[in-house]
C-alpha positions as CSV (number, residue, x, y, z in Angstrom):
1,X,78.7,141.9,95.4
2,X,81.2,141.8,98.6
3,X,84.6,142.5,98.0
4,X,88.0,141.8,99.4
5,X,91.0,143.6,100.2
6,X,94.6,142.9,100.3
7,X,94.7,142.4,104.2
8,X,91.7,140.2,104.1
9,X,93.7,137.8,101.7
10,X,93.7,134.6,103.6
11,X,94.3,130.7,102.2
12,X,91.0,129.1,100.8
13,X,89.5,132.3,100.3
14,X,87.3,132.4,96.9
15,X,87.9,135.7,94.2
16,X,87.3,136.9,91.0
17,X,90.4,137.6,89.3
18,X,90.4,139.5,86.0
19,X,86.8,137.8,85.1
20,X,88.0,133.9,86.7
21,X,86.7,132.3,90.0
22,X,89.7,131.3,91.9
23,X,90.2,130.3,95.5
24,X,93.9,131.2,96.9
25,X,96.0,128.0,98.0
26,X,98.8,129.9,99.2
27,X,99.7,133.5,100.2
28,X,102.4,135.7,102.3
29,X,102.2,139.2,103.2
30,X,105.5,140.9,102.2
31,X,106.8,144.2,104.4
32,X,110.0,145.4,102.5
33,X,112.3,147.9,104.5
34,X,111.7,150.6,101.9
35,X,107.9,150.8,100.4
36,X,104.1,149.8,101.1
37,X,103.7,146.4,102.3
38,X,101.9,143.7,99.6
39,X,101.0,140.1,99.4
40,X,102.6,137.5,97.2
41,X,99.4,134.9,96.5
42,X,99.2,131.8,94.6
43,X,95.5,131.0,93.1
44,X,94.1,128.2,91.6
45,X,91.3,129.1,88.8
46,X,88.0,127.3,88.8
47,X,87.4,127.2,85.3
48,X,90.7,125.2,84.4
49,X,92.8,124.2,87.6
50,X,95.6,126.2,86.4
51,X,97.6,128.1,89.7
52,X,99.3,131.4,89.1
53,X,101.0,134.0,91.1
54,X,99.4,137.6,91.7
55,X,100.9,140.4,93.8
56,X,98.1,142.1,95.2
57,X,98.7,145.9,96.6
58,X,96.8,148.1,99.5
59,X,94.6,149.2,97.3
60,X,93.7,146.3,95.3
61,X,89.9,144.8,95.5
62,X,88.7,141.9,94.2
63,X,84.8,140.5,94.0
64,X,83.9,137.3,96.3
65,X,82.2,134.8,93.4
66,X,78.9,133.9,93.5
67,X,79.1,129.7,93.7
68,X,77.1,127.6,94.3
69,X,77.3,123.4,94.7
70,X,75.6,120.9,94.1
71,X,75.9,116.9,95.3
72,X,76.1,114.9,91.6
73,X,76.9,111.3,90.8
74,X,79.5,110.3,88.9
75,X,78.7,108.4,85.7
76,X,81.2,107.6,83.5
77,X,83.8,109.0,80.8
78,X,82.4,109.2,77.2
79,X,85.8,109.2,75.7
80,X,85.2,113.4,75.2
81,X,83.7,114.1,78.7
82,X,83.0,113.0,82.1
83,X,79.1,112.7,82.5
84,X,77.4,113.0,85.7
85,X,73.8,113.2,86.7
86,X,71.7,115.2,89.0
87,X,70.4,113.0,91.6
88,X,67.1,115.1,92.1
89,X,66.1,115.9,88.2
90,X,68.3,112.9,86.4
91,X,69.4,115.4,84.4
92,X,72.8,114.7,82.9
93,X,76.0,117.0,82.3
94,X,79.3,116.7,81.0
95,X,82.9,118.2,81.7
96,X,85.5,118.2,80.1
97,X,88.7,116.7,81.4
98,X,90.6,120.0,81.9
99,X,87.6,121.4,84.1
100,X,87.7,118.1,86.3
101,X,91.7,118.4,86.6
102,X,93.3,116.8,89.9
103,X,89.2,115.5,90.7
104,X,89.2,112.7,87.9
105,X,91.9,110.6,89.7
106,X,89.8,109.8,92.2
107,X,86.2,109.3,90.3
108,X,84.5,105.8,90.6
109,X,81.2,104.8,89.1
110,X,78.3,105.9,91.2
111,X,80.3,107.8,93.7
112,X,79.0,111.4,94.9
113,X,80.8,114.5,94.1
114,X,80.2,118.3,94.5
115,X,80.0,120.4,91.4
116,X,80.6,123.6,91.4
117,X,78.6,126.5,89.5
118,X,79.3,129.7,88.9
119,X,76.8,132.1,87.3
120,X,74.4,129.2,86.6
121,X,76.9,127.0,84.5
122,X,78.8,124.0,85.7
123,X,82.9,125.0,85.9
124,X,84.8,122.3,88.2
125,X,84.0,119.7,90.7
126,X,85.7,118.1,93.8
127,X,85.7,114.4,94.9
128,X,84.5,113.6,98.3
129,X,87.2,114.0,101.1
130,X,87.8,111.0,102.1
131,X,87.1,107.5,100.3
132,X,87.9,103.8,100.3
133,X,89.5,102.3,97.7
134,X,91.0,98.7,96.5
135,X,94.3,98.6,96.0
136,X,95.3,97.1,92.3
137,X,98.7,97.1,92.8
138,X,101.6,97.5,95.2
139,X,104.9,95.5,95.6
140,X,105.3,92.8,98.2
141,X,106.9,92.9,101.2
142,X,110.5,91.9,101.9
143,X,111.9,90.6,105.6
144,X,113.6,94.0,106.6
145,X,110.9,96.5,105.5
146,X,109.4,97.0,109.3
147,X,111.2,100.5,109.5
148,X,109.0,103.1,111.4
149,X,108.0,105.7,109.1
150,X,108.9,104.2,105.5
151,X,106.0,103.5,102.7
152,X,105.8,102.2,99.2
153,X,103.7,103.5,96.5
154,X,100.0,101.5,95.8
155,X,98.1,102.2,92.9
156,X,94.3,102.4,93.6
157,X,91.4,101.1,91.9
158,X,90.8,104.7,90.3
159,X,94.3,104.7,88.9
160,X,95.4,107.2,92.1
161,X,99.0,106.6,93.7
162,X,99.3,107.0,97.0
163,X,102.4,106.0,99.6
164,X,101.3,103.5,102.2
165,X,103.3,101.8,104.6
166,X,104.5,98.2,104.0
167,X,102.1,96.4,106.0
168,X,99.2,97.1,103.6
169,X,99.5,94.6,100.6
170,X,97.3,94.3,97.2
171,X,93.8,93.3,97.7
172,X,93.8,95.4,100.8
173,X,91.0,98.4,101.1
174,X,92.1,101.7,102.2
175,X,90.7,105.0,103.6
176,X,92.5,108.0,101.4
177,X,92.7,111.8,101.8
178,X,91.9,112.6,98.4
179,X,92.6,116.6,99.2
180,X,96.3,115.5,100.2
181,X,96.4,112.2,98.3
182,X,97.2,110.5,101.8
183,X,96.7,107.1,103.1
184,X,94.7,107.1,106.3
185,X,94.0,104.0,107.6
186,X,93.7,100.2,106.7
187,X,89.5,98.8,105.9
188,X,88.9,96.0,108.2
């Protein structure tokens, strides 16, 4: 298995830390005036979508995961679980609500998402990029609201909030960043 060191720590970078798949979001190498240089990282764990800090050391190694994904549809929540099915075998599969985290904001029946395994079992999965969405609910407009730059918080059909800018009213479909939680652009 490959491994990684401290000066090969980079942003979106996937590792095994103490036994958990995690893929750093953030990191800053540190060079004090007195002592051996280090990096301050954040990582967020695969398994439960929980984001700690580590201090990694010259020195320190850590294993790249082995993961692998696969493109499932969305079915629906059970009440326990989110179910999905393989699109090749129709094999079904449920997670649980804590391993779908930030994801299940944006899940919509029949939509396609990217599961992610590690070691043969199922542990997270990511919606698609970008999608377009209804918006359920956003207030109206008032005479005055034209300023450049200012936006009003819509709540999608998948129970999301995003910030849009005042031109975009309810009933209006949308093209969202679902990585930043973003508006993009107005549907024609």
């Amino acid at each position: 298995m490959a491994t990684v060191g401290m000066s090969e720590i980079k942003k979106n970078i996937r590792l095994v830390i103490g036994e958990v798949p995690c893929k750093v979001i953030e990191f800053q190498h540190v060079k004090p005036g007195k002592g051996a240089a280090f990096v301050r990282m954040k990582a967020k764990s695969f398994l439960n979508g929980r984001v700690f800090e580590k201090t990694v050391h010259a020195g320190d190694k850590f294993e790249v995961p082995e993961i692998s994904f696969k493109t499932m549809q969305y079915l629906y929540d059970d009440g326990e679980m989110y179910q999905f099915m393989d699109k090749d075998t129709y094999e079904q599969l449920g997670l649980t609500y804590e391993q779908c985290d930030d994801a299940s904001k944006w899940f919509k029946d029949g939509i396609d998402v990217d599961m992610v395994f590690y070691k043969g079992n199922a542990i997270t999965v990511s919606a698609p990029e970008v999608m377009e969405l209804l918006i359920t609910d956003t207030p109206p407009n008032f005479k005055g609201d034209t300023s450049s730059g200012s936006k009003k918080p819509a709540t999608l059909e998948t129970g999301a909030v995003v910030q849009v800018p005042y031109h975009v009213l309810e009933g209006d479909t949308i093209r969202v960043n679902t990585v930043d939680c973003e508006y993009l652009e107005k549907v024609k």
